[in-house]
C-alpha positions in Angstrom: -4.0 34.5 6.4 -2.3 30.8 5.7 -4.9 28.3 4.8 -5.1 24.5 4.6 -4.4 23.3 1.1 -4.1 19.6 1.6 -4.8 16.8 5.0 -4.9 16.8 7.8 -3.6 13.2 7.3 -3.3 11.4 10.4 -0.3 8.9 10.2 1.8 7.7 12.4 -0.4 6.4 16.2 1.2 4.6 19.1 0.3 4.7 22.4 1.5 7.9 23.8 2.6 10.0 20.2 1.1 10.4 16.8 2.2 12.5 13.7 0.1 15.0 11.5 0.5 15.8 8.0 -0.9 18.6 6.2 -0.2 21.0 3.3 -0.3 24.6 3.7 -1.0 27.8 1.1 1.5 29.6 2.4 4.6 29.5 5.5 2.9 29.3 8.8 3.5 27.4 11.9 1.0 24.2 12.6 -0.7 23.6 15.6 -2.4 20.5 16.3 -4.4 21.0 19.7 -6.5 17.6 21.1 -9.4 18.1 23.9 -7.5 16.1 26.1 -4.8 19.1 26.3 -1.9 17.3 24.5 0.0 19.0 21.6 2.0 19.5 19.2 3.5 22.4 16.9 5.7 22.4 13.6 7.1 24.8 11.4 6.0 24.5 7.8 8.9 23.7 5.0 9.5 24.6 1.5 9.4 22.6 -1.4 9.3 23.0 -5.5 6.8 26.3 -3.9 4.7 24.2 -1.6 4.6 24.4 2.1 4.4 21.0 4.0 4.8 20.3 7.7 4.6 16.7 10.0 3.7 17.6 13.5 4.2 15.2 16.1 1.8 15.3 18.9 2.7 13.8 22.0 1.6 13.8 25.6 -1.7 11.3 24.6 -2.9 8.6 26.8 -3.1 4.6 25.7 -6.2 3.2 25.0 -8.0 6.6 24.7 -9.5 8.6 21.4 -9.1 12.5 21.6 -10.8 14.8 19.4 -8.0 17.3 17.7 -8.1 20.4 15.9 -5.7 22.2 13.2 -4.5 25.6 13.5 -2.0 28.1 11.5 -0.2 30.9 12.8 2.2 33.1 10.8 5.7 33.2 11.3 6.5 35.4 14.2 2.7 35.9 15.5 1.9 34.7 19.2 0.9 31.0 19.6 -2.8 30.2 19.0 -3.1 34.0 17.5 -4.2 32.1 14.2 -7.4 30.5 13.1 -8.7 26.9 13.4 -8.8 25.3 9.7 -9.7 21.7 10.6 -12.4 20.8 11.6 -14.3 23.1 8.6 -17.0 25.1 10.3 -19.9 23.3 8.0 -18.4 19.9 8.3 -21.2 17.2 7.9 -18.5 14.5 9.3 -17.7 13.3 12.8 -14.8 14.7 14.6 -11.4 14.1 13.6 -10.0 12.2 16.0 -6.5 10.1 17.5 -7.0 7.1 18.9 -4.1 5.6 20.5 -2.5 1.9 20.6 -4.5 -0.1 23.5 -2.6 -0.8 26.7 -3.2 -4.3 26.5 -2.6 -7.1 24.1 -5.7 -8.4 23.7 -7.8 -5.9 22.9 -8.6 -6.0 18.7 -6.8 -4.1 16.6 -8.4 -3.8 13.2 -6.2 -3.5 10.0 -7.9 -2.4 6.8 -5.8 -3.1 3.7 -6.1 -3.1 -0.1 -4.3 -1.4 -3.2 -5.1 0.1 -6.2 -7.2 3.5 -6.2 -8.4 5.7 -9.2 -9.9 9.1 -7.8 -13.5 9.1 -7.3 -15.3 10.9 -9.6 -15.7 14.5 -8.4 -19.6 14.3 -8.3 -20.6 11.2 -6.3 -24.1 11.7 -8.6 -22.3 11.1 -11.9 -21.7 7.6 -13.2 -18.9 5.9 -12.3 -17.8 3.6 -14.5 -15.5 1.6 -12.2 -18.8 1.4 -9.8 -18.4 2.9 -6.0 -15.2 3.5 -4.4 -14.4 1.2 -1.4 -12.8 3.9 0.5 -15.2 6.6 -0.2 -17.6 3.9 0.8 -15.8 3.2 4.0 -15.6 6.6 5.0 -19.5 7.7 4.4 -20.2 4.0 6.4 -18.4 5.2 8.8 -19.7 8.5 9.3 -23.4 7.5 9.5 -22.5 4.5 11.9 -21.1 5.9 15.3 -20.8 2.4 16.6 -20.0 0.8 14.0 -15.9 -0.8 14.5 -13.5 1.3 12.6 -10.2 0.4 11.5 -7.6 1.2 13.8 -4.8 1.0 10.6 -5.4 1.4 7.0 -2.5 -0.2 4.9 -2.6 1.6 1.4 -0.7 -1.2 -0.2 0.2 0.8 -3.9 -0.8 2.7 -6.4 -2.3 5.8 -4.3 -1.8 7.6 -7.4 -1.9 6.8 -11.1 0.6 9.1 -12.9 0.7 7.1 -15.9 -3.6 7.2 -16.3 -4.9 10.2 -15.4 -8.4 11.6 -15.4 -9.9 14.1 -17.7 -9.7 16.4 -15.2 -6.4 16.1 -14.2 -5.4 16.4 -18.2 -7.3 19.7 -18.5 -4.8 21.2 -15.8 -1.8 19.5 -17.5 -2.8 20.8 -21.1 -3.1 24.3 -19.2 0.8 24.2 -18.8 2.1 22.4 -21.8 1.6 20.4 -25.2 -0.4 17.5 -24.1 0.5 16.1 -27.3 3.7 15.6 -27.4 5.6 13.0 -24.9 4.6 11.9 -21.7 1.0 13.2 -23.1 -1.0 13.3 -20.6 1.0 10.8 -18.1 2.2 13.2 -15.4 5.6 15.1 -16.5 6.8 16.6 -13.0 6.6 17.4 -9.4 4.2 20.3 -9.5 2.0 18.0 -12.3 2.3 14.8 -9.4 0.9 17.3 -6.5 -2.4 18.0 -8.6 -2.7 14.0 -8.6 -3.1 14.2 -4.7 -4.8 16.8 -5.1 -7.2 14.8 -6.7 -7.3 11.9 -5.2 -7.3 12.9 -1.4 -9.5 16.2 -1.5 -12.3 14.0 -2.1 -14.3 14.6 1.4 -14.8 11.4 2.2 -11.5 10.1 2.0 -10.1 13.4 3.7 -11.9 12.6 6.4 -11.5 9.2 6.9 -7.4 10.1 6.5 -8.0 12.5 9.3 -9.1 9.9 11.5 -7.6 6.6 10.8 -4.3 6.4 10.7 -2.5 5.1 7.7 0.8 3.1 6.3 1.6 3.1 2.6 4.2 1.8 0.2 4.3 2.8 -3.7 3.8 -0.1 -6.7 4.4 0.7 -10.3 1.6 3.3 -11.0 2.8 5.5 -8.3 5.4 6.2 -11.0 4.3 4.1 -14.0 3.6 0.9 -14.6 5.8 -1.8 -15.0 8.1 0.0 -13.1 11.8 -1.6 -12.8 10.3 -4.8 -14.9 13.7 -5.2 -16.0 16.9 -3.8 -17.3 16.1 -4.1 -21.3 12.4 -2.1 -19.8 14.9 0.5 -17.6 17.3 1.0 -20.6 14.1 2.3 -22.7 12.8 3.8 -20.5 16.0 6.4 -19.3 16.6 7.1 -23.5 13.2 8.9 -23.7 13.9 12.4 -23.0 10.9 13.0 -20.7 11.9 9.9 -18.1 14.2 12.0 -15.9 11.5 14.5 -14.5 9.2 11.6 -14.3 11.4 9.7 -11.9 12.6 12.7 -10.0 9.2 14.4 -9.2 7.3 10.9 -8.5 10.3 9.7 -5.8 10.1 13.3 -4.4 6.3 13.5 -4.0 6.3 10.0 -2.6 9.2 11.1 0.2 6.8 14.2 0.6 3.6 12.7 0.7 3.6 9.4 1.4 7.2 8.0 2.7 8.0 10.5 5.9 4.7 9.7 7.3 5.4 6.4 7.4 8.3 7.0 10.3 7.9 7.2 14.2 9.2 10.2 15.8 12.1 8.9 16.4 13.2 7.5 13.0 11.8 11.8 11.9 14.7 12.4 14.6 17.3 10.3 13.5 16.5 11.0 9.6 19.3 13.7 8.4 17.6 14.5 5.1 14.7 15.5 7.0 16.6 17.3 9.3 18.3 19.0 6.5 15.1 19.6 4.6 13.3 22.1 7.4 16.3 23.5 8.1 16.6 25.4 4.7 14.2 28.1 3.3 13.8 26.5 0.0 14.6 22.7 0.4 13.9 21.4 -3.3 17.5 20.9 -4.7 17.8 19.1 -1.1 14.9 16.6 -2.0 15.9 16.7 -5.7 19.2 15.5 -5.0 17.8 12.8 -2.4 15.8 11.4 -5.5 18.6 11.4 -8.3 20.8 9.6 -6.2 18.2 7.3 -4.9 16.8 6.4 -8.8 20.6 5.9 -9.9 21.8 3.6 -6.3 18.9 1.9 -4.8 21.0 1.8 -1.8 20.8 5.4 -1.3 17.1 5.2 -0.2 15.3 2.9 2.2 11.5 2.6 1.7 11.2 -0.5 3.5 10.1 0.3 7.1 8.7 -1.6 10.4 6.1 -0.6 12.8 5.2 -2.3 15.9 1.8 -1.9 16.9 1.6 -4.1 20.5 2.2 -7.6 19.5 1.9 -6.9 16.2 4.7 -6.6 14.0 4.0 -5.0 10.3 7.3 -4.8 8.1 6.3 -3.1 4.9 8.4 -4.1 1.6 9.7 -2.0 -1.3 9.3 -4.1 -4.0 10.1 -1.8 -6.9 12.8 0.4 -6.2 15.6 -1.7 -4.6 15.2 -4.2 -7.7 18.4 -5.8 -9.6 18.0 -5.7 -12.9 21.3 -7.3 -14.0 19.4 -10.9 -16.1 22.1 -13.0 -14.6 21.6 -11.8 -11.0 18.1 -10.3 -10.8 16.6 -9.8 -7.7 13.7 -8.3 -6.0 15.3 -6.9 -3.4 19.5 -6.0 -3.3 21.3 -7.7 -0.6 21.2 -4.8 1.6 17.7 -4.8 1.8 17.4 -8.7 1.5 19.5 -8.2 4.4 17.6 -5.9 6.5 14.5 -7.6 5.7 15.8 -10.4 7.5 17.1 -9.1 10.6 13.4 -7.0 11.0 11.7 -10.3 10.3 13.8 -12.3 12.8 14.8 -9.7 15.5 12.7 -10.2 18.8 10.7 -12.9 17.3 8.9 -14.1 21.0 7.9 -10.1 20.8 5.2 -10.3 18.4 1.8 -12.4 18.5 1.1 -11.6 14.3 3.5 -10.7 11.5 2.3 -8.9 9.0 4.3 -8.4 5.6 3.2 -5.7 3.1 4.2 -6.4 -0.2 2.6 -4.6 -2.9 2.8 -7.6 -5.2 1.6 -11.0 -3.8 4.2 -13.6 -3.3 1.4 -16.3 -3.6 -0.2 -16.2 -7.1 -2.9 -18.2 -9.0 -0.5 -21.3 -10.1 -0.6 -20.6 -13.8 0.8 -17.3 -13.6 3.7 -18.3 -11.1 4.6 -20.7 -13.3 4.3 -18.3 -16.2 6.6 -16.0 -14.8 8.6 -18.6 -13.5 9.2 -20.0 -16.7 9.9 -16.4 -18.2 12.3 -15.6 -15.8 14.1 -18.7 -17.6 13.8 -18.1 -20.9 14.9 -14.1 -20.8 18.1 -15.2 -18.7 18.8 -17.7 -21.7 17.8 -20.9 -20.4 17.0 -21.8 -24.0 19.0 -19.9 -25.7 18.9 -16.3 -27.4 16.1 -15.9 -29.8 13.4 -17.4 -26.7 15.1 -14.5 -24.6 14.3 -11.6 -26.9 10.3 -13.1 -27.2 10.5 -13.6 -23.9 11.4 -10.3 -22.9 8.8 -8.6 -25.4 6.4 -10.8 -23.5 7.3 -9.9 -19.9 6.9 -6.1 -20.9 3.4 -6.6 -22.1 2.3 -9.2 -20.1 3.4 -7.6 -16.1 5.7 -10.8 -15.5 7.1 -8.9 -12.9 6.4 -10.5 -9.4 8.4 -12.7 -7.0 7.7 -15.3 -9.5 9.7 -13.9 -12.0 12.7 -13.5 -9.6 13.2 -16.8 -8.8 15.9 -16.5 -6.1 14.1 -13.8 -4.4 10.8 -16.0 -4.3 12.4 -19.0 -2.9 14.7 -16.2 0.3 11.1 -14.8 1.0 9.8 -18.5 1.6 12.6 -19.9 3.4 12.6 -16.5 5.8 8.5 -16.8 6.1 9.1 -21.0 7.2 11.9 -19.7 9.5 9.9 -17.1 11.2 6.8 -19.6 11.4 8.9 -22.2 13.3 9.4 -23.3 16.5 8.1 -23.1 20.0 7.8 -19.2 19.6 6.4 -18.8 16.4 3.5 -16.0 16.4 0.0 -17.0 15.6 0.1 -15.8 12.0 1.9 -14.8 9.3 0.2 -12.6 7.0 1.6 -11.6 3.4 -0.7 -8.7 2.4 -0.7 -7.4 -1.2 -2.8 -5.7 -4.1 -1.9 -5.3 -7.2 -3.8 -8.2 -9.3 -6.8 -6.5 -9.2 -8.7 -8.7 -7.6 -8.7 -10.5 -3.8 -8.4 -13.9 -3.1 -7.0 -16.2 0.5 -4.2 -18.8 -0.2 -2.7 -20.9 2.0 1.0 -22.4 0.9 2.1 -25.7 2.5 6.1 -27.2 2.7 7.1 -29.9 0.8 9.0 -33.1 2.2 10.1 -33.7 5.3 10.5 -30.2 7.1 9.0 -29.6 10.4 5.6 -28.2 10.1 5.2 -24.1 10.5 3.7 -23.4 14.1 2.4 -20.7 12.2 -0.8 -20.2 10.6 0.9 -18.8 7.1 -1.5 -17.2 4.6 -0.9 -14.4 1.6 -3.8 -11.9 1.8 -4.7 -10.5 -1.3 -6.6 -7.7 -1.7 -7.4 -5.3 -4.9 -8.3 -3.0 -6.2 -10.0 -0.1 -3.5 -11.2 1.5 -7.2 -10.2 0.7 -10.3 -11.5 -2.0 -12.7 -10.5 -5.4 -14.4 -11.6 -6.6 -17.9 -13.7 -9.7 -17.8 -11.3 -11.6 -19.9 -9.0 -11.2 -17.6 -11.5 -12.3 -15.0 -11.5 -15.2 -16.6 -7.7 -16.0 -16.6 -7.4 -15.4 -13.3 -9.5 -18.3 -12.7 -8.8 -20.2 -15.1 -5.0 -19.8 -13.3 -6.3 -21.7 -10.0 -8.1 -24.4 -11.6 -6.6 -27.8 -12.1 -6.0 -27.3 -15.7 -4.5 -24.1 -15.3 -2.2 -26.2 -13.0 -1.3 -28.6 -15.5 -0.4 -26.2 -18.0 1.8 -24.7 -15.7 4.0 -27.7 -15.0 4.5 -28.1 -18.8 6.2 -24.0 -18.8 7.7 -24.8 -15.8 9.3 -28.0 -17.6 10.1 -26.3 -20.5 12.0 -23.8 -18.4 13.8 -26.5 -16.6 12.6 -24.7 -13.3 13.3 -25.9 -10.2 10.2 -27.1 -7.9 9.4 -24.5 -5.4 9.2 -25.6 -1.7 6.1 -24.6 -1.3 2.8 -25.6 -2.6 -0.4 -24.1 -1.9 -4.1 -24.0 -2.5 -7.0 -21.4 -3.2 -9.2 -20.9 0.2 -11.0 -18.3 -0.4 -11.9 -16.2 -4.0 -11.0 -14.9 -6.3 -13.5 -11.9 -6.1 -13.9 -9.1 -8.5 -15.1 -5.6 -7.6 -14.4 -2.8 -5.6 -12.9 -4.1 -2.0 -11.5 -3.9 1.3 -10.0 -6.7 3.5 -10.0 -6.3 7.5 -7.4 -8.2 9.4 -8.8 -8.1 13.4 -6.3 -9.0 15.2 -6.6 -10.2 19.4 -4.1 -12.0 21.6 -3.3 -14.6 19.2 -6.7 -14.7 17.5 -6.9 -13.6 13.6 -10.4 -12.7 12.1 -10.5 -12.0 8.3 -13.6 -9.5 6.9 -14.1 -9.1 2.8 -16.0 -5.9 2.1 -16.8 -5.2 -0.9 -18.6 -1.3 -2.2 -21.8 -2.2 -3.7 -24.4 0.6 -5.4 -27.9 0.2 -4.3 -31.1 0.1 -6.4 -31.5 3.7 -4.7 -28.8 5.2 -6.4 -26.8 4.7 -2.6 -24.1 2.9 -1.9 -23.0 0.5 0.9 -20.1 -1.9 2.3 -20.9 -5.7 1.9 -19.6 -8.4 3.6 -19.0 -10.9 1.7 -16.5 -13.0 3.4 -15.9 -13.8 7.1 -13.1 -16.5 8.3 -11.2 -17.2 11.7 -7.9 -17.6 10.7 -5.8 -18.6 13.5 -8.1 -21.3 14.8 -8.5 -23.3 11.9 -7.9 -24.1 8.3 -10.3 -21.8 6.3 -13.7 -22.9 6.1 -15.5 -24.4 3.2 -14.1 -24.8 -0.1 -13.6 -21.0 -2.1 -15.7 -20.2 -4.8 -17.4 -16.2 -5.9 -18.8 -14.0 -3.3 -21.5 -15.9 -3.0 -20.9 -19.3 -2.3 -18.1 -20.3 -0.4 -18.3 -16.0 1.0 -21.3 -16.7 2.4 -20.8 -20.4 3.8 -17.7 -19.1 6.0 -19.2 -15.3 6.9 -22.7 -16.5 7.6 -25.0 -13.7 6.5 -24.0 -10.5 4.7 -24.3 -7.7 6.1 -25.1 -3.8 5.4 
């Protein structure tokens, strides 16, 4: 009898239709069955051995939450002649459940977003040395609070999985099926090795469950394949002469289509997609997806990860900012200009249709002013600006240093702010635009502002950062963080920024809330044109339990950001009021 192997991951939710994804042990087809009587049914496909299926469910009502369950059939047997396997009969969480897009506009939706997430450890009793996971925190909050607000999105903004760290565990399996010893060690080699990974990381019951509930949007960063992914074309050039890089690349862009990218997509972009079509129409579809990856690692333009989803008057356009990189020194680029291009034209495109934009980008455009500068002025010096011997440090520098944001693609930078001012402007400019990004392991609230004598943004523009959900930062690098948004940190980046002969951006901006370390989640609420920001934060009690902390609270639409930004405890506290459990 076919079992459940991995999900049920709830993913794509409007307001009539939602999408399903689950790993099977074995071909079967899926049912997914709500109380409400709506439905939805998918055969399971084939690939590298593993059986996968995305059902879309449709029939739901707006503005409603249904309880669903999961149930496999084998191929040929009578519908519904197979057994329920979600919810587990000895469940000790809630129901899973689909809560649909709300009729109207101004009811809150509630956007929970960070990056950055190590597996928990498999015992929540042994010690963690990164401290408590903020999704596993989430969840377990969750769980024990019926009436307390959920998210009604969770943005997974990078680095779901770390093939390039993995856990003891995880090496234990790979030394079972090779010589950890020799190259990539015990970095993940393959497809099969990558599937453990979310194995790992979402079999973890909390965050199984919580996936089962909330929906969820996700884009890859460097870990998701390894990091400094695409840092350059000297890095790339290394990188494709080892003889293990091909099977990395392959198997990590095919488990992120798998797992993470088609999940991403409406029902009709599922439709319209002829890969996927392709894919379940074939008994054994690997070479199908292997092919898809190969051509998509050696011509970016091959593969779009990029995506939009409108969720009511909200308008969330997610950005790949690793694969679709030029790497050419004299013509780098974060995106190509087919994506630059499409970027655009999503940004722009019904513009009086949206009340918030939101722009995922796993890598913050806005960063602490010493390190924009940094990268700014390494951009410079590794495209020759003075001369060769500074390029060759400066490329040894960028490898080991991550100078790899929209700072150190200048041009790209400066398109992303001048398409930000121009969808900020005029008489029917939404409420807010958001950048929201990870990465930097840690969070922090800036808020840029145009030079000279261009028309203020209507706007309310702000980059969101928030990182990591588990991992860890050393605190010397705690320290350089800050020491990037303080005024001496400032100065030292106008002298790299003249010794680079770098033009002056046309933004400037300032620190309103952070930088704060830890374990973290940020909640956009979003209402009519009303923006609330939340900073939680997963904190162990003296009990041995852990708990979500507020430790931030801003309205964002309303008014500049309260009170000048300090730790979690000062300025936090000044603009949330009291924290709570």
């Amino acid at each position: 009898m076919a079992g459940l192997r991995l999900g049920p991951l709830l993913r794509y939710v409007d307001a009539q239709s939602a999408t399903v994804w689950v790993e099977t042990d074995e071909p079967c087809v899926v049912h997914i069955r709500c109380d409400d009587g709506s439905a939805g049914s998918q055969q399971t496909w084939q690939v590298a051995g593993h059986h996968y299926a995305l059902v879309p469910v449709t029939g739901l009502t707006p503005g409603t939450e249904t309880p669903y369950q999961v149930l496999l059939d084998e191929p040929g047997a009578p519908s519904g002649s197979g057994g329920t396997v979600w919810p587990p009969p000895d469940s000790r969480f809630p129901a899973s459940t689909i809560r649909t897009l709300p009729a109207s506009a101004d009811e809150p939706l509630r956007f929970a977003f960070g990056s950055c997430r190590w597996s928990a450890t498999p015992s929540k009793a042994a010690h963690d040395p990164v401290g408590p996971d903020a999704l596993d925190t989430l969840a377990a909050t969750l769980a024990a609070d019926a009436g307390r607000p959920r998210p009604d999105v969770l943005l997974l903004l990078g680095d779901q999985v770390y093939a390039d760290q993995t856990s003891e565990a995880t090496a234990r399996v790979l030394a079972a099926r090779r010589d950890i010893g020799e190259p990539p060690w015990k970095q993940v080699a393959d497809y099969e090795e990558y599937t453990h990974l979310y194995y790992e990381s979402w079999l973890d019951p909390e965050v199984r469950w919580l996936l089962s509930t909330v929906p969820s949007c996700m884009i890859f960063d460097d870990h998701d394949v390894i990091d400094d992914w695409n840092t350059s074309a000297a890095w790339l050039a290394r990188m494709r002469a080892t003889p293990w890089w091909r099977e990395r690349i392959l198997g990590g862009l095919m488990s992120y289509w798998v797992h993470q990218h088609l999940g991403n997509l409406s029902p009709a972009e599922l439709a319209a997609d002829e890969l996927y079509a392709r894919v379940r129409a074939l008994p054994d579809a690997t070479e199908a997806v292997r092919e898809f990856a190969a051509d998509a690692d050696a011509d970016p333009a091959c593969a779009r990860w990029s995506y939009r989803r409108d969720f009511g008057r909200v308008r969330l356009v997610m950005i790949d900012t690793r694969a679709t990189r030029v790497l050419d020194e004299s013509n780098r680029a974060m995106l190509d200009k087919t994506e630059g291009e499409w970027l655009r034209q999503t940004v722009l495109e019904g513009r009086d249709g949206y009340d918030h934009l939101l722009l995922g980008s796993s890598l913050p455009w806005l960063l602490p002013h010493l390190i924009h500068a940094a990268e700014g002025w390494n951009a410079a010096l590794c495209a020759g600006e003075r001369g060769p011997r500074w390029a060759r440090r400066s490329e040894f520098l960028r490898q080991r240093a991550d100078l790899e944001h929209w700072a150190a693609f200048p041009g790209s930078f400066a398109a992303l702010t001048e398409l930000i001012a121009e969808a900020a402007a005029g008489t029917d400019a939404p409420a807010t635009v958001c950048v929201l990004s990870g990465d930097v392991h840690h969070a922090y609230v800036a808020e840029p502002h145009w030079r000279g004598a261009a028309p203020r943004p209507g706007s309310r523009v702000l980059q969101l950062t928030c990182s990591p959900v588990h991992n860890s930062i050393p605190g010397s690098l705690q320290a350089g963080f800050r020491f990037g948004w303080s005024r001496p940190g400032r100065w030292l980046g106008k002298l790299l920024a003249r010794h680079g002969r770098l033009t002056r951006p046309a933004v400037k901006w300032r620190r309103t809330g952070g930088p704060w370390f830890g374990n973290q989640l940020m909640t956009l609420t979003l209402a009519g044109r009303t923006a609330r920001l939340a900073l939680d934060q997963a904190r162990r009690e003296k009990s041995g339990g852990v708990r979500l902390v507020t430790v931030w609270r801003a309205a964002l639409s309303d008014a500049r950001v309260a009170g000048k930004s300090g730790d979690a405890g000062s300025a936090g506290r000044r603009a949330a009021g009291t924290e709570r459990p």
